[in-house]
KOLBA-929841 format. One record per residue (C-alpha): residue in three letters; x, y, z. Coordinates in steps of 0.1 Angstrom, whole numbers. Example, Ala and Ser with C-alpha at 12.3 -4.5 7.8 and 13.67 -1.06 7.14 Angstrom:
! KOLBA-929841
residu:u:v:w
ALA:123:-45:78
SER:137:-11:71
! end
This chain:
! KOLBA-929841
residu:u:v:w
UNK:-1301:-608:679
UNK:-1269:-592:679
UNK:-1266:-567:713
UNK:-1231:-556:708
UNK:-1232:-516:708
UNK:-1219:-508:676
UNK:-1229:-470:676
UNK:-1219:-441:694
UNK:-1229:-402:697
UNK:-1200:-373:698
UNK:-1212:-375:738
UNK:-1203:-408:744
UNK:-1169:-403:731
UNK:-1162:-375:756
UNK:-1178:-397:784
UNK:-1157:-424:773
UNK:-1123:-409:768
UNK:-1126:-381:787
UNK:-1121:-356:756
UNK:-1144:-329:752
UNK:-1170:-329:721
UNK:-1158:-300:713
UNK:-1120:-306:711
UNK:-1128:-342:694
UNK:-1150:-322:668
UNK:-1121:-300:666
UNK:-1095:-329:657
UNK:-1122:-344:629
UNK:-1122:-314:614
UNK:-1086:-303:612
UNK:-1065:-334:611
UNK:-1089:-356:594
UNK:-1087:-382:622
UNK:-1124:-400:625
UNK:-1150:-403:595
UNK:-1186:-404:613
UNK:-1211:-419:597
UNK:-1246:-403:592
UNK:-1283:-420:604
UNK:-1307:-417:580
UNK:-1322:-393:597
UNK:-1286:-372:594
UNK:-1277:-377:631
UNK:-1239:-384:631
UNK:-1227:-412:651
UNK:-1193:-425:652
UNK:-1181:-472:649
UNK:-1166:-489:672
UNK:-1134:-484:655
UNK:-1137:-446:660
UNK:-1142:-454:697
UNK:-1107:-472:702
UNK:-1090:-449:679
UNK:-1103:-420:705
UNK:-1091:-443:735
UNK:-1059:-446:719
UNK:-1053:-409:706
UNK:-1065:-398:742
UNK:-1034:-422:759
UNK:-1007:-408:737
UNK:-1021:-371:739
UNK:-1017:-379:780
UNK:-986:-392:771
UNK:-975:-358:755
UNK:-981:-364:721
UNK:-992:-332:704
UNK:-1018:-338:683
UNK:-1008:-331:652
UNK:-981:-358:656
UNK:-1007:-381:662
UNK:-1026:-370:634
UNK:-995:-376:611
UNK:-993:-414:623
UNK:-1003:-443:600
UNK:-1037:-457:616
UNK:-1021:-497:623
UNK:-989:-477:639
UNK:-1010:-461:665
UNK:-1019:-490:683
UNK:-984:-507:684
UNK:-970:-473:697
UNK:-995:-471:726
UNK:-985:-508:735
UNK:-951:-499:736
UNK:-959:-466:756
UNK:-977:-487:781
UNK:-949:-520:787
UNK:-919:-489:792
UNK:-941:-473:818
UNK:-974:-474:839
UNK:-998:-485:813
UNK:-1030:-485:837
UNK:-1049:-460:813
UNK:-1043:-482:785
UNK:-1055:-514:804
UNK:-1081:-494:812
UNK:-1091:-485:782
UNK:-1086:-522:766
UNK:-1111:-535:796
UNK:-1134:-508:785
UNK:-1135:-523:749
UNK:-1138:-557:763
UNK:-1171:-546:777
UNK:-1185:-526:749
UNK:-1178:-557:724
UNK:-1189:-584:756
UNK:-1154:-597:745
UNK:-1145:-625:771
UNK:-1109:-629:752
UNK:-1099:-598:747
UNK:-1109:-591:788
UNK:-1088:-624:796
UNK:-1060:-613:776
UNK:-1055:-584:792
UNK:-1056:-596:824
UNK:-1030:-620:815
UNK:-1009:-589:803
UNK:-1012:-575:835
UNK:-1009:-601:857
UNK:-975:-606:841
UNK:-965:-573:860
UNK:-987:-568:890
UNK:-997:-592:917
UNK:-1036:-592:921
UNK:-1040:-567:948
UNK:-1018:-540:926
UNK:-1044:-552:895
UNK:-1073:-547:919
UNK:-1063:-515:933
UNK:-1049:-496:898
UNK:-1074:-511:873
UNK:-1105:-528:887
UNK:-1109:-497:909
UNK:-1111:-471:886
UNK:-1127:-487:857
UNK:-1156:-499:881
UNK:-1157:-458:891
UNK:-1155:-455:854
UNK:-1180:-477:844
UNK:-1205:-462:874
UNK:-1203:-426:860
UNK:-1211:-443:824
UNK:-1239:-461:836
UNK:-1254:-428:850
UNK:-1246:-409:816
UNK:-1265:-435:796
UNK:-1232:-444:776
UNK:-1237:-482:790
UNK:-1264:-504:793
UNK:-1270:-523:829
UNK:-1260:-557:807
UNK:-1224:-539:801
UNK:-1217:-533:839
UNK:-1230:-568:849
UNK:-1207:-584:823
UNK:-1176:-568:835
UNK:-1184:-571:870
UNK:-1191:-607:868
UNK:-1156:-614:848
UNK:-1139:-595:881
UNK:-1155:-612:901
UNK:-1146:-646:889
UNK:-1110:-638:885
UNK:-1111:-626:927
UNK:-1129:-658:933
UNK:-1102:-678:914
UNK:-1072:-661:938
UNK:-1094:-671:967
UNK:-1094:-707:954
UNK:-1057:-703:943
UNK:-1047:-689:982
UNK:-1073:-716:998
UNK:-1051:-741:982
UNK:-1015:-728:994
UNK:-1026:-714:1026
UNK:-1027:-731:1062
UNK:-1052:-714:1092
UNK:-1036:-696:1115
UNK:-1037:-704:1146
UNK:-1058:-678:1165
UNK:-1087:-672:1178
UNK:-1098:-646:1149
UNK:-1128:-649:1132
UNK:-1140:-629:1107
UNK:-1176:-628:1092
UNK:-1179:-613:1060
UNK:-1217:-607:1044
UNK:-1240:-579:1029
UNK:-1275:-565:1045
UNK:-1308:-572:1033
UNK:-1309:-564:994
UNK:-1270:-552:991
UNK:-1257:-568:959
UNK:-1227:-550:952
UNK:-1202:-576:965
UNK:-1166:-570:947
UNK:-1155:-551:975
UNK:-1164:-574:1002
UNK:-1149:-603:981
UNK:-1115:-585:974
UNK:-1112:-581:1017
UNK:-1120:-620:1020
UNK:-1094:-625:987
UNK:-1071:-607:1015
UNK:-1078:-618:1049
UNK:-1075:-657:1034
UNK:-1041:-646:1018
UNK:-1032:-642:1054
UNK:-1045:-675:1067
UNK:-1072:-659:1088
UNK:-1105:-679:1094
UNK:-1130:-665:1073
UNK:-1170:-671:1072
UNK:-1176:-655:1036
UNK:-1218:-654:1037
UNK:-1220:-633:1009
UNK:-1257:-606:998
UNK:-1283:-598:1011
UNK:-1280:-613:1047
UNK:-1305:-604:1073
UNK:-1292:-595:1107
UNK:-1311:-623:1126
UNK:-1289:-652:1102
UNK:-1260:-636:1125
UNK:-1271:-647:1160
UNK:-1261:-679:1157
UNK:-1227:-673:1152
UNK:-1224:-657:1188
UNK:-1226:-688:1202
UNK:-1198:-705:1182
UNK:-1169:-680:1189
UNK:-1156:-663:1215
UNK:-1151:-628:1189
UNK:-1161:-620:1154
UNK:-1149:-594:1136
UNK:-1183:-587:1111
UNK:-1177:-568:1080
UNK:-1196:-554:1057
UNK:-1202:-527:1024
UNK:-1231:-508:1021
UNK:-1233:-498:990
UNK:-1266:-495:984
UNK:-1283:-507:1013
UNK:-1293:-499:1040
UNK:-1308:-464:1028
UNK:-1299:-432:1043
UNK:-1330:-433:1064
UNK:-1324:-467:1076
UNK:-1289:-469:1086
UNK:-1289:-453:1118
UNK:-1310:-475:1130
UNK:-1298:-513:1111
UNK:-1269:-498:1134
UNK:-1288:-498:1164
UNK:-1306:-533:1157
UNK:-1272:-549:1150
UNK:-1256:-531:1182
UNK:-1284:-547:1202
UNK:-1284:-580:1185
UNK:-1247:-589:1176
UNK:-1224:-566:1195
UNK:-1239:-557:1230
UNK:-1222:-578:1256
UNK:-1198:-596:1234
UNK:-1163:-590:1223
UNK:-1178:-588:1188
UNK:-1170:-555:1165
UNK:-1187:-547:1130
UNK:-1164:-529:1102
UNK:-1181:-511:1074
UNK:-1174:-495:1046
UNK:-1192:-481:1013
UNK:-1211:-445:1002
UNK:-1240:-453:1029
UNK:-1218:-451:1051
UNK:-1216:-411:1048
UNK:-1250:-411:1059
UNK:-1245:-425:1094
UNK:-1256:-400:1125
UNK:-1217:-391:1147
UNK:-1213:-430:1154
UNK:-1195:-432:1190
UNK:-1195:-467:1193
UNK:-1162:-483:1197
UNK:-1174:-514:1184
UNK:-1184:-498:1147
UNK:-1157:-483:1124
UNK:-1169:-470:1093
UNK:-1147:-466:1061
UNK:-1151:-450:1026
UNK:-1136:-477:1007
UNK:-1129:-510:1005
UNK:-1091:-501:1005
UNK:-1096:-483:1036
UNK:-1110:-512:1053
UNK:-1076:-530:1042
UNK:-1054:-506:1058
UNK:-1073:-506:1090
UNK:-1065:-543:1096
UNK:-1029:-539:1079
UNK:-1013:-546:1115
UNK:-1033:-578:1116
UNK:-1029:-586:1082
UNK:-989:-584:1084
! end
């Protein structure tokens, strides 16, 4: 059975491109520029095609091209223009948009291709940072709009995440430990899945030689206490993404203060949208962050 998501309503043009309905139905109507087909039931919808003619319409019209240029354009020709648009200047939008195609189609090439495209002018963290980032903020206010299925987000996550854990491997291979006493411990509370962010800041600590302990989801907090016998200091981080839940986090804080930090040199750094919900934290030992890049800044002086 064929899964690939082939039809789309007037909404989830405007979720995907981020053109109003009303302006797209506009453009159809004046200029001609997408034929929607009809259900039998006469509910329009629009092809796949439709969708990366919007995509590319809505880079050039960000681009200022008026639209009635656009509309004037051969078809093939609007493509190739966008392509050259993008290699003369910041193309991000139009990676974007390519790695949004990817998923809809579950297109492992086309998703590979454009990575290559990219990492032919960006090193990872710059591909990370202006692509993965926003698409994956993308992607989450798709997934809430019902414009993408659950299957969509876990195939484009997974693809990220195997092209992090390949720069890990890559940086493994090149790298040497530093000698120092550093240690960091990098893992996810009970039930946290959402692990891109915390792989990107293990991508960068092992860039920089630093001994990591990478333990990955879903890690309960009494796995930890062994590790405070086998180091002198540990540096824990961690994203809460998801977990633990506004009503819990106050006091997972407390149980890992008690448990991990008290009466060690030991320091916990989190970041992540749960971490909004934490009660005026005074502890010098816990820094919270909002993001993942946020995290990386803080430990920029160690990092260098």
């Amino acid at each position: 059975m064929n899964n690939i998501k082939t039809k789309f309503s007037i909404k989830d043009l405007e979720n995907l491109s981020g053109i109003k309905a009303h302006t797209i139905r506009i453009w159809e109507k004046r200029y001609n520029l997408f034929e929607p087909n009809r259900t039998e039931t006469n509910i329009r919808y629009y092809s796949l095609s439709s969708l990366q003619k919007i995509l590319n319409i809505s880079y050039l019209n960000n681009n200022g091209y008026k639209i009635s240029k656009i509309a004037n354009l051969n078809s093939e020709d609007i493509p190739n223009i966008v392509r050259e648009i993008a290699a003369k200047k910041d193309g991000n939008n139009h990676y974007i948009n390519s790695l949004k195609l990817a998923m809809f189609n579950f297109d492992q090439s086309l998703f590979f291709t454009t990575y290559d495209e990219l990492k032919s002018e960006h090193n990872f963290s710059d591909i990370f940072y202006k692509v993965f980032v926003p698409l994956l903020d993308e992607i989450g206010m798709l997934w809430q709009t019902d414009t993408i299925t659950p299957a969509h987000e876990h195939f484009i996550v997974e693809l990220i995440k195997q092209k992090i854990v390949y720069n890990i491997e890559k940086s493994l291979d090149k790298n040497n430990l530093r000698e120092s006493a550093d240690v960091y411990v990098l893992f996810l509370p009970d039930n946290e899945v959402h692990e891109l962010g915390l792989l990107f800041t293990n991508y960068e600590l092992i860039n920089k030689s630093f001994h990591v302990i990478y333990l990955g989801q879903s890690v309960p907090i009494d796995s930890l206490e062994f590790l405070k016998s086998q180091y002198d200091e540990i540096t824990f981080i961690s994203c809460f993404t998801v977990k633990p839940e506004k009503d819990d986090i106050n006091q997972y804080l407390a149980d890992f203060e008690s448990k991990i930090l008290k009466n060690t040199n030991n320091k916990l750094i989190i970041s992540g949208r749960m971490t909004s919900f934490i009660d005026n934290n005074s502890n010098p030992k816990i820094a919270s962050y909002k993001s993942t890049k946020d995290v990386i800044k803080s430990l920029q002086q160690v990092l260098a």
